[in-house]
N, C-alpha and C positions, 0 to 999 in steps of 0.2 A: 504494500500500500504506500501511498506518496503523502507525503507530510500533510495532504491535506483529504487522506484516506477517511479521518475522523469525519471529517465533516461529508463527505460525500457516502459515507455509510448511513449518518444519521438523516441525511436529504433523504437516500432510497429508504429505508425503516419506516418515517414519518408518514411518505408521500403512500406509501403502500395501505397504511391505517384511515388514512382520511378521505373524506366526501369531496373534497376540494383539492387537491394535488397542487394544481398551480399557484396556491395562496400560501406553498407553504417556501419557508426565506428564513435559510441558517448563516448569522454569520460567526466567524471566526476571529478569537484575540489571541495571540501567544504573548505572554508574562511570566516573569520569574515565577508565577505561583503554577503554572502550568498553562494550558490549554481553556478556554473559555466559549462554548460554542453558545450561541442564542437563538433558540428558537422561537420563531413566530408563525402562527396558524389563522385559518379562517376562523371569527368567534363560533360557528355553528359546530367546530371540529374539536374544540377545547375540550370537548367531556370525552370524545376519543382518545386525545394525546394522555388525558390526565388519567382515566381510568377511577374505578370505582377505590375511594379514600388514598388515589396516589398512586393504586399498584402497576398503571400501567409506565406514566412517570420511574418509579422505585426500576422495572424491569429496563427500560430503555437507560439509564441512567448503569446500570449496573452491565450493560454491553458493552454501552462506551468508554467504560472502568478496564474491560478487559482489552478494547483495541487499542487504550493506552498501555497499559499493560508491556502487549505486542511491540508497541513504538517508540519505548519506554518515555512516555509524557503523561503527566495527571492530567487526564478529561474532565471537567466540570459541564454540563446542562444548566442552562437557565431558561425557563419558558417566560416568555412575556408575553401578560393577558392583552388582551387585541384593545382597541383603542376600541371604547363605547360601554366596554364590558362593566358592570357592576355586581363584585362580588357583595350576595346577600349576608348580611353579619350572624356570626354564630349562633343556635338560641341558647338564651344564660344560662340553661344545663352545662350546656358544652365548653363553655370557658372558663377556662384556669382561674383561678383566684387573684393572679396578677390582674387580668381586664377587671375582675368584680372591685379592686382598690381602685383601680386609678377612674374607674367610676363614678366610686364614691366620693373620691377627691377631685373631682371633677366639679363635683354638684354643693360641696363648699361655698 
């Protein structure tokens, strides 16, 4: 694979999962801390990339672990939600005691 084998793996992976192929635009950073790839999708494809609580995120993510691996470069994924997108906020079951203070020190 060619130094930029990472990124042409996670193009094919992505493009194969989604309803929009052509919407999808990975770029590349190399940094002392490794490798940085960013992907961007169709907002209708996002619950594809991401998978039910992360897992399909967690599996691609841990691919790109190993083509580094191969390459020897640390791979990081970053998904970046699509511009329009609003993530609905947790319900207050679900959040950690941290959100439940800063909450309530909010409302001080």
């Amino acid at each position: 694979m060619s130094n930029t084998g990472d990124q042409e793996f996670l193009t094919y992976l992505v493009k194969a999962l989604v309803d929009h192929p052509d919407d999808v635009k990975v770029d590349r950073k190399v940094d002392e801390m490794g490798v940085l790839l960013t992907l961007r999708v169709n907002q209708a494809d996002m619950g594809q990339v991401v998978g039910r609580q992360g897992s399909t995120a967690k599996a691609i993510r841990s691919l790109l672990r190993i083509v580094g691996i191969k390459n020897n470069a640390r791979v990081n994924l970053k998904i970046e939600e699509p511009e329009g997108s609003e993530r609905s906020p947790r319900p207050t079951s679900e959040r950690g005691i941290t959100d439940k203070v800063i909450d309530d020190i909010k409302d001080l």
